[in-house]
C-alpha distance (Angstrom), angle and dihedral (degrees) to the residues before:
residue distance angle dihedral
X1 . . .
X2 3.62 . .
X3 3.85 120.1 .
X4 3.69 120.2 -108.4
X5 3.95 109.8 -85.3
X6 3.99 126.3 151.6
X7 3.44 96.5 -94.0
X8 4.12 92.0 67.9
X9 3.69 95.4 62.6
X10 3.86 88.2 52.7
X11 4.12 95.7 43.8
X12 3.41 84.6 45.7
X13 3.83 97.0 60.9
X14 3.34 98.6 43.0
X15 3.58 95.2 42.0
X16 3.89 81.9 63.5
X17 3.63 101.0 54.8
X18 4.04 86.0 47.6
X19 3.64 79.7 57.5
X20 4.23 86.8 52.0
X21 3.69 93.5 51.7
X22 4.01 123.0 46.1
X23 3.60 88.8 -179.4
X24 4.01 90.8 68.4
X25 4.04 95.9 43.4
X26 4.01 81.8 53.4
X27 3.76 90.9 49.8
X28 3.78 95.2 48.9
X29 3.47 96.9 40.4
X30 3.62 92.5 77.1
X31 3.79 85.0 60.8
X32 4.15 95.7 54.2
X33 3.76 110.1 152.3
X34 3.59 96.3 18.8
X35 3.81 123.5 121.2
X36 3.79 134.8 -130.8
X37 4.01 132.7 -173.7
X38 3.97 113.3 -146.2
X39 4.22 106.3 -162.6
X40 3.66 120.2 -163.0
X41 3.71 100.5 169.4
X42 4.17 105.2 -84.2
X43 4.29 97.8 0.8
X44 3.60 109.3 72.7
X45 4.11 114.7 -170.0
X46 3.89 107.9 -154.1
X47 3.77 111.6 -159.9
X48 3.85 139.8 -178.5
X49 3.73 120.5 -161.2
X50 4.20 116.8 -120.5
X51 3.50 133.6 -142.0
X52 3.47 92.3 -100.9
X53 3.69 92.0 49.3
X54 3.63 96.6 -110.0
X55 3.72 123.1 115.9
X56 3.34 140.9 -97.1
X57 3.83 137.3 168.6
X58 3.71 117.4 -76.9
X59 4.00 123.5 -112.3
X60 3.83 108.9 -94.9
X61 4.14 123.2 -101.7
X62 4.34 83.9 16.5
X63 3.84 115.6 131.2
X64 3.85 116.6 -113.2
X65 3.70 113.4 -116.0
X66 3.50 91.2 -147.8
X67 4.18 131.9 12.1
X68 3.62 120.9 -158.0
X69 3.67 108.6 -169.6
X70 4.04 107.5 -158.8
X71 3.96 114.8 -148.0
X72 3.75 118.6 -106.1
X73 3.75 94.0 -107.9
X74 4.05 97.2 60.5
X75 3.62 96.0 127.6
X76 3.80 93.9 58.9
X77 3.49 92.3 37.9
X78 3.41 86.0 52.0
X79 3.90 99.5 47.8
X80 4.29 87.7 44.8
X81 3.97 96.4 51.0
X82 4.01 114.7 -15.8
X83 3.78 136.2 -124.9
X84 3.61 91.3 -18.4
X85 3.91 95.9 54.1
X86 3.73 84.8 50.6
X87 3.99 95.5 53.0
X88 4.04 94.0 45.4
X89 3.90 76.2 68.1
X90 3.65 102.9 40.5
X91 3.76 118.8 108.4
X92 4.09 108.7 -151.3
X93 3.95 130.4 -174.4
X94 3.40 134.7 -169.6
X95 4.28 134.7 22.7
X96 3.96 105.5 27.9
X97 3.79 97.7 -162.6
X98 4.09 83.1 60.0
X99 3.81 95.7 44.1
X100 3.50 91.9 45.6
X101 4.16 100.5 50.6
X102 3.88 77.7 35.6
X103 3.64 95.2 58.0
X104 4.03 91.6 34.2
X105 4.06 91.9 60.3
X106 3.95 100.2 38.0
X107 4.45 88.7 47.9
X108 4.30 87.7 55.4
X109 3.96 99.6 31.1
X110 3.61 97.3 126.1
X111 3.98 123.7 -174.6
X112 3.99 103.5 -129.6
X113 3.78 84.7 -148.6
X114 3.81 94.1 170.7
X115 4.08 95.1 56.5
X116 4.15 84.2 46.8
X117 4.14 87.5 54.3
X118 3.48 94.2 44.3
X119 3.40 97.5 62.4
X120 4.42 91.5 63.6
X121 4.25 94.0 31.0
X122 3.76 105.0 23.0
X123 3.73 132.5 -111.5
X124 4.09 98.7 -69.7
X125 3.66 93.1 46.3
X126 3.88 95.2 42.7
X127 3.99 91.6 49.6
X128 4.02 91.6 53.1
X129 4.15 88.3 39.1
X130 3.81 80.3 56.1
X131 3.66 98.1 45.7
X132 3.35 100.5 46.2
X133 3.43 93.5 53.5
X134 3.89 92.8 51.3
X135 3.50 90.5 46.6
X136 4.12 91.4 53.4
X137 4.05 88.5 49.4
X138 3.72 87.3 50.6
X139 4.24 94.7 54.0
X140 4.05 79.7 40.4
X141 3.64 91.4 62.8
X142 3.84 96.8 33.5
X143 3.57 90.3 54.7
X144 3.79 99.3 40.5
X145 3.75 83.8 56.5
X146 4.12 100.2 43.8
X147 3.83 83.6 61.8
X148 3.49 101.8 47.8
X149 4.27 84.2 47.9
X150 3.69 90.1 47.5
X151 3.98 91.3 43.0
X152 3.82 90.0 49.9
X153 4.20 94.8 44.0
X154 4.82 81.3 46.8
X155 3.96 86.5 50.0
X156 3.87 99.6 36.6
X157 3.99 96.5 45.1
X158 3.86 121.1 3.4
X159 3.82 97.6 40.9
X160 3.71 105.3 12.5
X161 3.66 113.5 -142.3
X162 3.73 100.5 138.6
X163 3.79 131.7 43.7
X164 3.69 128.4 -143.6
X165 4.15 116.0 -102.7
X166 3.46 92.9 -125.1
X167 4.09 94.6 45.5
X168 4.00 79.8 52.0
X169 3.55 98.9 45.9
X170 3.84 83.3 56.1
X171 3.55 91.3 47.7
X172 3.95 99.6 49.6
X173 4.14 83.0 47.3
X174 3.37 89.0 61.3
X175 3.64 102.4 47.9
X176 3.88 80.3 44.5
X177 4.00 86.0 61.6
X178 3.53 93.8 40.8
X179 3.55 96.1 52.8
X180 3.81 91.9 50.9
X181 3.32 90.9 47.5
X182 3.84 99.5 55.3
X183 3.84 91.2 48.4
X184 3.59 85.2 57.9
X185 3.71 92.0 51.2
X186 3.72 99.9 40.3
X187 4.10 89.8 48.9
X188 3.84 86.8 46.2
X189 4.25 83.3 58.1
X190 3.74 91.8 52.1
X191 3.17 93.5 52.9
X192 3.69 98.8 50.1
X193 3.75 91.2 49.2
């Protein structure tokens, strides 16, 4: 057994959702053996692929066959839009067969939270657990965005602050114009001096 490091918490959840989706483990088994590098700025996760297409972490001093550096802002991205946010970021070197069935699996990983409840509270329970929770996320996000609507309409009309692009793409035209206009004029002067 290997002794507890930060990489087993990490193998450990995604060695889970593998266990979620059969249609991954079949798409990484074709890659057993091989070895992949997963960069989040300092922590560095070092994997090998298994014969059962699962993970497992990757023999020390051995060259990644792939390295899939992961921008800086992750977590946010990750919060905004999920794993694929995160990848439209990623920078990734090396075999593109791996990257690609890499990046496939890890963009449509998806935690089957409700079949993970069930097991302590029972189908029923773990379906309106589930739910209930979606349903909070949703009002989350529907409220998050009524206030930044009804902070935009405050700032745009009853206290403006901001201006609308199109009222200052009118705006800069104009100064455009003007500008051109008072060359003209002021060359017009030089001349008649």
């Amino acid at each position: 057994m290997l002794p507890f490091s930060p990489i087993q918490p990490v193998l450990q959840g995604l060695n889970h959702l593998l266990g979620q989706a059969s249609w991954a483990r079949d798409r990484l088994k074709d890659y057993q053996g091989r070895q992949a590098r997963l960069g989040l700025g300092p922590v560095v996760l070092n994997l090998a692929i298994t014969t059962e297409g699962t993970f497992t972490p990757a023999v020390e001093g051995g060259e990644p066959d792939v390295a899939i550096a992961l921008p800086v802002d992750a977590p946010l991205r990750m919060m905004q839009g999920g794993v694929a946010e995160v990848m439209k970021g990623a920078q990734v070197t090396g075999a593109a067969d791996l990257a690609d069935a890499l990046g496939y699996v890890l963009r449509n990983l998806r935690w089957d939270a409700e079949e993970d409840l069930s097991q302590f509270v029972g189908d029923i329970t773990a379906h309106r657990i589930v739910k209930g929770a979606e349903s909070f996320v949703a009002w989350q996000k529907d409220a998050a965005t009524r206030v930044g609507e009804n902070l935009t309409e405050y700032l745009l009309h009853e206290n403006p602050q901001l201006v609308k692009q199109d009222t200052f793409a009118i705006f800069s035209n104009d100064v455009a114009t003007l500008r051109a206009q008072m060359d003209a004029l002021e060359k017009r002067l030089a001349k008649l001096k």
